[in-house]
N, C-alpha and C positions, 0 to 999 in steps of 0.2 A: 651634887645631887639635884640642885637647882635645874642647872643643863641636862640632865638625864630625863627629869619632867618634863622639858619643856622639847625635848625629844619627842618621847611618849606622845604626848597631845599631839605634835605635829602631825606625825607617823597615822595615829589613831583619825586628827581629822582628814588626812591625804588615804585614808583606807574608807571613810564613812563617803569622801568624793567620789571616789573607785567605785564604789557599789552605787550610787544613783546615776552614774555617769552610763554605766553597764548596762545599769536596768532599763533603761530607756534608749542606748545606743546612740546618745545625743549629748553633746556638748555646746553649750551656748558661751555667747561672749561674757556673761556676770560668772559664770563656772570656770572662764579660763582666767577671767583677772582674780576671784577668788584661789584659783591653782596657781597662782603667780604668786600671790602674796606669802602662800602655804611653804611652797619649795623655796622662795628668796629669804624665808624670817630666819630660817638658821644657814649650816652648813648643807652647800648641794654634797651630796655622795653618793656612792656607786648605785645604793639602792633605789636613791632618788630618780639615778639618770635612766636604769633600767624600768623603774615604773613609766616614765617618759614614754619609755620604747615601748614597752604595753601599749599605754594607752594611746597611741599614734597606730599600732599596727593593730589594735580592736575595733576604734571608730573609724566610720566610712568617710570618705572623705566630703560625699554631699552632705552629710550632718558634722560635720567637724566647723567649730567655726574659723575663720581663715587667721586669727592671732594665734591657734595653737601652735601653728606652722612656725608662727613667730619666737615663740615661745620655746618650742621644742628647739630649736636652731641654736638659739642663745643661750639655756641653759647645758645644751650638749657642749656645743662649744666652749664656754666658761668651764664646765665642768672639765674637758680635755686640755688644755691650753693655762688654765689658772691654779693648778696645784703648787705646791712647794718643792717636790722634786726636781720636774722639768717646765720651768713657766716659761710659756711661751710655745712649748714642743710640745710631739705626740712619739711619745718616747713606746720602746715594740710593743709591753704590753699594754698600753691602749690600744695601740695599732692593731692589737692579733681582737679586743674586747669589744674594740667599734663593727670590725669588721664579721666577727663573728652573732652581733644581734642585727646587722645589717641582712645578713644573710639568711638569717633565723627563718624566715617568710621565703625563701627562695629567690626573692628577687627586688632588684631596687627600685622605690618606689620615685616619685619627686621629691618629697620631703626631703629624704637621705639625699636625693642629690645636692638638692639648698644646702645642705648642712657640709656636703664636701667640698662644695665650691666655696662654702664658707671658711672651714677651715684650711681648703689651701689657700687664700687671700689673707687670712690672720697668723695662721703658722709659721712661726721660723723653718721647719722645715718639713715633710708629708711623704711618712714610709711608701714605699713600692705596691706595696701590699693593698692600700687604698686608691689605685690605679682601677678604675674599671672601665670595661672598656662597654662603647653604646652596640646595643642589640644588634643593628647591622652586621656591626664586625666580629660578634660571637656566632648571628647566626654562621657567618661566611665561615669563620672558622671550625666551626661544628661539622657543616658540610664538607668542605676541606680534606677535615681529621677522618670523616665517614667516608671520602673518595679513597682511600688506602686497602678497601674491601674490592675494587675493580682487579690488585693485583692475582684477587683467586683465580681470573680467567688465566695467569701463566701458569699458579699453581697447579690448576686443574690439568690444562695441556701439556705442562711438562709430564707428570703423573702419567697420562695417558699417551704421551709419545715414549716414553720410559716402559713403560709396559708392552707396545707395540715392539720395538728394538730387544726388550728380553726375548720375549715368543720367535722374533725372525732370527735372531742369532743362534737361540737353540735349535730352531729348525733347520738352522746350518751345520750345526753340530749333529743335529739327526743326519743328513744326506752327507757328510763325511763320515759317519759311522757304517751307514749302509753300503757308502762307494768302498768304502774297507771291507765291510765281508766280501761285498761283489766282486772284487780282488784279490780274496785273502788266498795269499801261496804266492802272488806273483809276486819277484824282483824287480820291476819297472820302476828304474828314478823318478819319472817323469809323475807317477800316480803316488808317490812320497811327496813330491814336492808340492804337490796337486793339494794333495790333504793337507799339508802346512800350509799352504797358504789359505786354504777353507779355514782350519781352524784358526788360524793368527785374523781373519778376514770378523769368526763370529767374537774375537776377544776384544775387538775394536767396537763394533757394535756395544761389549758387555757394559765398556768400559763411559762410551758416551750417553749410554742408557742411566748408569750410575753418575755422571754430569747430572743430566737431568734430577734424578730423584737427589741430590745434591740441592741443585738449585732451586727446587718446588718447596725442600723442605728450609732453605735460608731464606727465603722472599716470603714465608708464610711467618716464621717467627721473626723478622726483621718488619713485615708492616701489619698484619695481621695480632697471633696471639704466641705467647710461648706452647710448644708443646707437651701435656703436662707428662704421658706415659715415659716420655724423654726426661724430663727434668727430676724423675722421682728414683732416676737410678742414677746420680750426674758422675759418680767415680766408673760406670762401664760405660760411659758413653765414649765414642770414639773422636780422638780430637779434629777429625776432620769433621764432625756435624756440630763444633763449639760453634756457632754462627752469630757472635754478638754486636756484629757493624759490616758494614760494608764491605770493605778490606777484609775482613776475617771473611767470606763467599766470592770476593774474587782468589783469596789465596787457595783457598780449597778447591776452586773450581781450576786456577793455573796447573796446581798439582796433577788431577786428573787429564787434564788434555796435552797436558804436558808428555802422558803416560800414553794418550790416543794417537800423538807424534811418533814416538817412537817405534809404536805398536806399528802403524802403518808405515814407518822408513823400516822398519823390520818386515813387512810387506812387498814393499817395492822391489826391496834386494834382493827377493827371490826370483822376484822376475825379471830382474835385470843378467842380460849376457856379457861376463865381462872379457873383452876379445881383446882389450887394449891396457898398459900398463896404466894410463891417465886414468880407466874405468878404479881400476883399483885403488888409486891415489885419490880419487874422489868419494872411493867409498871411506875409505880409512880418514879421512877427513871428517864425513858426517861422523863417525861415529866418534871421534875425537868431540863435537862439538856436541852429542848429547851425553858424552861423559861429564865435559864441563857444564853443562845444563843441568845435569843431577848433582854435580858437585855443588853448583851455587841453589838450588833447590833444598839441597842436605845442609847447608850452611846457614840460608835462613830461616828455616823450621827450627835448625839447633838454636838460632839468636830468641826465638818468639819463646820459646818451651823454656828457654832459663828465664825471660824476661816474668812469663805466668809464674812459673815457681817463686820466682824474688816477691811477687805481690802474693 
């Protein structure tokens, strides 16, 4: 009961300081060895060290007298460092308690940093957590993290060269349409083959077109932001626009031009005259090696798609 008294009074005269120290926004040197005497007659505790933090982050520092600085240092750090659990350490949660009244004000002032330099000099050992780093290097890095908005100018151009290649591919498909009625009844190979290869000519375009909007839309949620109308439906989205790293936008982009390969060796061969046995031996070649190109294509899509499932 005794101790609980002499609690009280303490508590009560460290609240009747508070209020004249307030009203006046003024701390002198008879006020802080008086606040010395107050918080050192009993046990410091959390409430004690958090009034501390108040009253360092309320007075200014031209009216502050320069022993509170003192003061404040030495009771923080006794307070962190001389407990019974971890003496001597800033076990996490101190680490998460310091850093979170640290931060209260937004930003570090000098006191706080006396007090970190303090306790990493007296500390056995000083969480990650109270690493801060000096304003230069936040600035840089701010800017930095803000340089990652220049990549809109590929987003934008991909978008708008993707839209140029849909419009001309269809309007290939227009003027293969029209050479066909302007046709339509003849038997001429020659205007068969004509049109194959217009139409194989606008599926190549379709297919680089769709690269593109591939790639605008990975480089925008890779530096930029997720896309939310995407993300609110995630079981129909298609797995070739999962674009969670790097590797997952080269694999979806290998896919498709993989597919612009073939489209245009399926191009070529139209218009290749084959006079000679060797012609033929080298066709049947390529296309031996874009089967094996789809085989190993199909084989590691099948390793990725079990590997998602397993997780």
């Amino acid at each position: 009961m005794a101790e609980n008294n002499t609690d009280k009074l303490e508590k009560s005269a460290l609240h009747e300081l508070k209020k004249s120290i307030f009203a006046n926004g003024f701390i002198s040197e008879a006020e802080v060895k008086h606040l010395r005497d107050l918080l050192l007659a009993g046990n410091f505790d959390k409430e004690k060290a958090e009034f501390m933090f108040e009253l360092k982050n309320s007075v200014s520092r031209k009216k502050m007298h320069k022993s509170l600085e003192e003061l404040f240092v030495e009771t923080i750090t006794n307070f962190l460092l001389d407990d019974d659990e971890t003496p001597g350490e800033i076990d996490e949660s101190e680490a998460r308690w310091l850093r979170a009244k640290i931060q209260s004000k937004g930003y570090t002032d000098d006191i706080d940093k006396k007090l970190l330099v303090n306790l990493r000099k007296k500390s056995i050992n000083f969480p990650q957590i109270l690493n801060y780093k000096p304003e230069t290097v936040k600035t840089f890095e701010g800017f930095l993290f803000g340089l990652r908005f220049v990549t809109f100018f590929a987003v934008l151009g991909s978008m708008i060269a993707s839209i140029i290649l849909f419009i001309t591919s269809s309007m290939q498909v227009y003027r293969g349409v029209a050479e066909f009625f302007d046709h339509f009844g003849a038997a001429e190979d020659g205007n068969i083959e004509h049109l194959v290869a217009t139409f194989v000519s606008s599926i190549d375009g379709y297919l680089f077109a769709t690269v593109l909007i591939i790639f605008s839309m990975g480089i925008y949620e890779l530096f930029i932001n997720k896309i939310d109308p995407v993300n609110k439906v995630l079981d129909s989205r298609p797995s070739w626009l999962q674009v969670n790293s790097i590797d997952d936008l080269k694999s979806s982009l290998g896919k498709v031009i993989l597919m612009i390969l073939i489209v245009s060796f399926f191009e070529h061969s139209l218009n290749i005259h084959y006079t000679t046995v060797s012609d033929l031996l080298f066709l049947g070649i390529g296309i031996l090696l874009i089967s094996a190109a789809l085989y190993l294509t199909h084989i590691g899509g099948g390793d990725k798609h079990k590997n998602n499932h397993k997780h």
